[in-house]
Backbone bond lengths (Angstrom), bond angles and torsions (degrees), N, CA, C in turn:
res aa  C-N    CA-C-N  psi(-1)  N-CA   C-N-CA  omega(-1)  CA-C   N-CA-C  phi
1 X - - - 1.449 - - 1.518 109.15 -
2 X 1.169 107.37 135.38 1.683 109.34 168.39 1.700 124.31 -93.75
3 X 0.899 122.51 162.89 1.568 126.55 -154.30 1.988 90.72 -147.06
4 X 1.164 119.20 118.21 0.764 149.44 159.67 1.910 147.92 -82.62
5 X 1.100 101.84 104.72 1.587 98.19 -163.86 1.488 96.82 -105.90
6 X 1.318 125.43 154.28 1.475 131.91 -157.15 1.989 88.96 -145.38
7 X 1.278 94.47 113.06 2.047 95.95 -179.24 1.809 89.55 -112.88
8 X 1.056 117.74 -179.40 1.488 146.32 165.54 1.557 106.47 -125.28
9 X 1.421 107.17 111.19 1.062 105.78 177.57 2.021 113.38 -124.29
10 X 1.432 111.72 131.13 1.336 106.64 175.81 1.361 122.76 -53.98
11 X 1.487 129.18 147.85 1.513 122.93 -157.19 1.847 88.09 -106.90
12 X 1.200 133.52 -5.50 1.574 139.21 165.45 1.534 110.40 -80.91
13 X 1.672 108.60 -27.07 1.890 103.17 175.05 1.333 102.05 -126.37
14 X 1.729 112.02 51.65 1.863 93.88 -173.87 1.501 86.96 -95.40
15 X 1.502 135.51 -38.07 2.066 102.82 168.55 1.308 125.90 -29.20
16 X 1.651 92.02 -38.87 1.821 92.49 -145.77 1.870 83.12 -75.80
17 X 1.440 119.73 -59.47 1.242 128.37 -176.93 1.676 122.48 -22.74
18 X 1.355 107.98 -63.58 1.339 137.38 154.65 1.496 121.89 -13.70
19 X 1.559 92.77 -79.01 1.517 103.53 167.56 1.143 122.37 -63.71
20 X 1.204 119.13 -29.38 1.838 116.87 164.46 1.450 117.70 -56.52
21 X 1.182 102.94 -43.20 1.416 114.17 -177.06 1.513 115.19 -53.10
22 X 1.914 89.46 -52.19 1.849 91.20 -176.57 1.523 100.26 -74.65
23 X 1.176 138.91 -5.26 1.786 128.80 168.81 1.483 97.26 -74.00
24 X 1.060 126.09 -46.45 1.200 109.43 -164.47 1.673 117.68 -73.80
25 X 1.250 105.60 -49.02 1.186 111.21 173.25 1.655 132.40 -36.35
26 X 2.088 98.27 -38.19 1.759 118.94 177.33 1.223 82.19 -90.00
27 X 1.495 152.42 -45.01 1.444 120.74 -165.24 1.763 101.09 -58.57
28 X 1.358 120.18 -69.09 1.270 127.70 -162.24 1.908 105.07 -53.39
29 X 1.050 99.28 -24.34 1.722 97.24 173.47 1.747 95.40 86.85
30 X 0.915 126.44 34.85 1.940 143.45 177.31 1.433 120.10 -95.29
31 X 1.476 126.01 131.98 1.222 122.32 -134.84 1.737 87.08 -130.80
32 X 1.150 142.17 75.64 1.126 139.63 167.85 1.182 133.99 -56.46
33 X 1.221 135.77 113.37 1.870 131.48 -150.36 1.341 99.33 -113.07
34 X 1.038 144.56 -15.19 1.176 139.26 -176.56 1.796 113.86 -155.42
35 X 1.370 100.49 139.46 1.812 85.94 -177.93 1.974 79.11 -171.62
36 X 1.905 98.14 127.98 1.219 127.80 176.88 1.648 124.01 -139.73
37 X 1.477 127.69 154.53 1.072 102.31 146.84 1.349 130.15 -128.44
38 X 1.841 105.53 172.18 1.430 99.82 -157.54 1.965 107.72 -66.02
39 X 0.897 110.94 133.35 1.562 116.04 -177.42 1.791 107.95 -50.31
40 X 1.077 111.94 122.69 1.733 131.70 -178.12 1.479 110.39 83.23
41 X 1.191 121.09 5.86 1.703 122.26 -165.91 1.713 111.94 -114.23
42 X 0.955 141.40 -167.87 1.263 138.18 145.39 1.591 117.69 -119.12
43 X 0.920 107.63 37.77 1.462 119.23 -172.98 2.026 97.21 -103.59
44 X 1.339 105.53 145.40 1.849 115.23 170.88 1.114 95.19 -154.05
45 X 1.386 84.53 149.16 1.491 120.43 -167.31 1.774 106.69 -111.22
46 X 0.871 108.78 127.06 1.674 106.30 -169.09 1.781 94.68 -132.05
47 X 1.193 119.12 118.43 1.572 141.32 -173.56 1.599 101.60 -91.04
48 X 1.348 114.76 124.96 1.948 129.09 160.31 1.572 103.80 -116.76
49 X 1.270 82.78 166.00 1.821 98.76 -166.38 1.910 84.46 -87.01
50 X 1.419 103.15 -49.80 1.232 107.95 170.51 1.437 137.25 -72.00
51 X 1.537 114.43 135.76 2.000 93.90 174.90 1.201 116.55 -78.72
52 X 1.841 128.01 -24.51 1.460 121.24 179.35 1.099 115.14 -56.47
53 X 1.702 118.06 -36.35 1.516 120.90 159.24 1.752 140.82 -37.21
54 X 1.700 81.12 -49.01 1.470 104.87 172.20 1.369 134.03 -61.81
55 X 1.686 105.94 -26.80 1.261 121.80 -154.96 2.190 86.46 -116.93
56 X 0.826 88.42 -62.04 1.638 69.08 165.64 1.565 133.27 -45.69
57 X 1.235 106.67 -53.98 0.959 117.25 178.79 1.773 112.47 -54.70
58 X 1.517 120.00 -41.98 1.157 115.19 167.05 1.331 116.29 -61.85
59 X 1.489 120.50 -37.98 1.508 119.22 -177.47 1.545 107.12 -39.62
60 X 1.826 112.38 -66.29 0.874 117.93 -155.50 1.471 124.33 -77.47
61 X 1.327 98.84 6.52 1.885 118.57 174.84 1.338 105.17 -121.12
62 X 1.297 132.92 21.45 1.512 127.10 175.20 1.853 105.95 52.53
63 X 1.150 113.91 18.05 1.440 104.61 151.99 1.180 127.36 -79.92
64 X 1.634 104.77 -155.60 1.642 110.54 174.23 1.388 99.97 -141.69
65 X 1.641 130.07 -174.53 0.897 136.82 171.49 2.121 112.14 -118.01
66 X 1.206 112.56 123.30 0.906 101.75 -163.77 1.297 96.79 -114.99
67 X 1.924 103.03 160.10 1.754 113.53 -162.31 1.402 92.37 -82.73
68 X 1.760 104.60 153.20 1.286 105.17 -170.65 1.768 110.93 -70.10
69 X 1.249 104.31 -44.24 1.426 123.77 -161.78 1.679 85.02 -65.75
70 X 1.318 148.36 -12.93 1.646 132.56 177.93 1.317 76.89 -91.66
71 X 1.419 125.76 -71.47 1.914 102.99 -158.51 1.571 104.96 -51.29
72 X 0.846 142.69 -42.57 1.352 132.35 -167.02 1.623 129.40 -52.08
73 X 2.102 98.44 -46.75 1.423 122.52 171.44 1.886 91.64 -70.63
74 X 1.175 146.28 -15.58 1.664 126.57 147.73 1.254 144.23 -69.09
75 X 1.881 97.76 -2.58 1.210 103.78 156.11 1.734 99.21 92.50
76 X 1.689 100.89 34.97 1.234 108.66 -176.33 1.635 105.23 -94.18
77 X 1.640 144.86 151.66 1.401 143.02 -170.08 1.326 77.56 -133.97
78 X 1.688 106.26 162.40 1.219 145.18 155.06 1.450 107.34 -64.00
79 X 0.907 140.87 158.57 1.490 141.20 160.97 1.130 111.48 -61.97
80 X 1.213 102.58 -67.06 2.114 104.38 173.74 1.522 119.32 -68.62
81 X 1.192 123.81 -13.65 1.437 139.55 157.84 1.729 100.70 -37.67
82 X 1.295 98.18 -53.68 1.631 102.11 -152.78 2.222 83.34 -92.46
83 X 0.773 108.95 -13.34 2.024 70.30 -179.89 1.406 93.63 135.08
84 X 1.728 120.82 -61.72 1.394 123.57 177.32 1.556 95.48 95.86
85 X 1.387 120.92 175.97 1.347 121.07 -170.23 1.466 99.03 -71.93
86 X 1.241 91.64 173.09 2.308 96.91 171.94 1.401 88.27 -122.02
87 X 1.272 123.54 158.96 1.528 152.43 167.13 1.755 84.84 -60.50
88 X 1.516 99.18 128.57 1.505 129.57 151.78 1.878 108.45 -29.49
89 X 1.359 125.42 121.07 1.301 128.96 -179.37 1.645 109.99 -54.71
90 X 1.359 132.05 154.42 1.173 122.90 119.04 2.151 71.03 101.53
91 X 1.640 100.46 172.38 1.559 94.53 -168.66 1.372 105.25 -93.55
92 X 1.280 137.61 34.97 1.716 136.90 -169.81 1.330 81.08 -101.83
93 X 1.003 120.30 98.43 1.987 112.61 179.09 1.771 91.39 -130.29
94 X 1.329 126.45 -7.87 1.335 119.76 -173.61 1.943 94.28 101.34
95 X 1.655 95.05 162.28 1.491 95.81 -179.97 1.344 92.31 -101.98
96 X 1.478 119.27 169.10 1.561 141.03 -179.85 1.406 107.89 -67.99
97 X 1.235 108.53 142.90 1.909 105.50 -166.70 1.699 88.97 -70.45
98 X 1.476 133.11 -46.12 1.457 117.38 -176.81 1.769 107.76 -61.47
99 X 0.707 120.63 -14.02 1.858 126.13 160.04 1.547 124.76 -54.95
100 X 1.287 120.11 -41.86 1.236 115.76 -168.28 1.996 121.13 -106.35
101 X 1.142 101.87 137.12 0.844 122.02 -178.47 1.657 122.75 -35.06
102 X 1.459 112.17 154.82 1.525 87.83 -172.07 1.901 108.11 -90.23
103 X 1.399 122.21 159.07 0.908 127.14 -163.31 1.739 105.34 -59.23
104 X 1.367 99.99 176.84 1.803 117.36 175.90 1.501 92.27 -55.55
105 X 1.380 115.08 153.13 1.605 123.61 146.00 1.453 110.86 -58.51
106 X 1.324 112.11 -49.85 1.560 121.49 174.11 1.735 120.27 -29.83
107 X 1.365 97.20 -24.01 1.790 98.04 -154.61 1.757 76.31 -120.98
108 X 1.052 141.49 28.82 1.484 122.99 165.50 1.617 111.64 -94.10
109 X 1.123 122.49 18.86 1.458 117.32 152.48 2.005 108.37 128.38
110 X 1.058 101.48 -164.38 1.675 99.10 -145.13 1.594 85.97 -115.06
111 X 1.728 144.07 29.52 0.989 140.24 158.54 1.633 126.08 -81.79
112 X 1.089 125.20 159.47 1.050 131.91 -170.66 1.733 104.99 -104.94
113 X 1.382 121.09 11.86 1.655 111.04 168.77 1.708 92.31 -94.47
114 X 1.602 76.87 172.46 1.806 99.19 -159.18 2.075 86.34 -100.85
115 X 1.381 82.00 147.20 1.331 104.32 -177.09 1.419 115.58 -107.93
């Protein structure tokens, strides 16, 4: 079962927010499987396998944890529920990172030794 925490987050500090989030999450050693937001809102939803996870994790972001079976009757999907993205049509898919060439010398960084 998944357990669900629901934060409000400002869309002027969602970097700064974000990155707090992921500190907190590697401090506490918390394994978050899913994390979206609701479309037109500033509200995300971040999914644990665990609820102590869930429910902390809301503590410490002024969220809540919401029951699955209410998100669900809103017409909430799993990510993999729904299909997940499909690969780009047709063969423009990008080349394979072992494919490409190595970068400019130009772009190897902002030092002043000679290359």
């Amino acid at each position: 079962m998944r357990y669900i925490a629901e934060v409000a987050i400002d869309a002027g500090n969602l970097a700064r927010e974000l990155s707090q989030m992921r500190m907190w999450l590697d401090h506490m050693k918390f394994q978050a499987v899913g994390f979206r937001q609701i479309p037109g809102a500033n509200i995300y939803r971040v999914d644990f396998e665990r609820e102590q996870e869930a429910r902390a994790f809301a503590q410490a972001f002024a969220g809540r944890v919401r029951n699955r079976a209410a998100v669900s009757a809103m017409g909430y999907r799993h990510p993999r529920e729904s299909g997940g993205p499909e690969p780009a049509p047709g063969l423009n898919r990008g080349a394979d990172a072992a494919v490409l060439e190595h970068l400019d010398s130009r772009f190897g960084g902002n030092d002043d030794q000679a290359r």
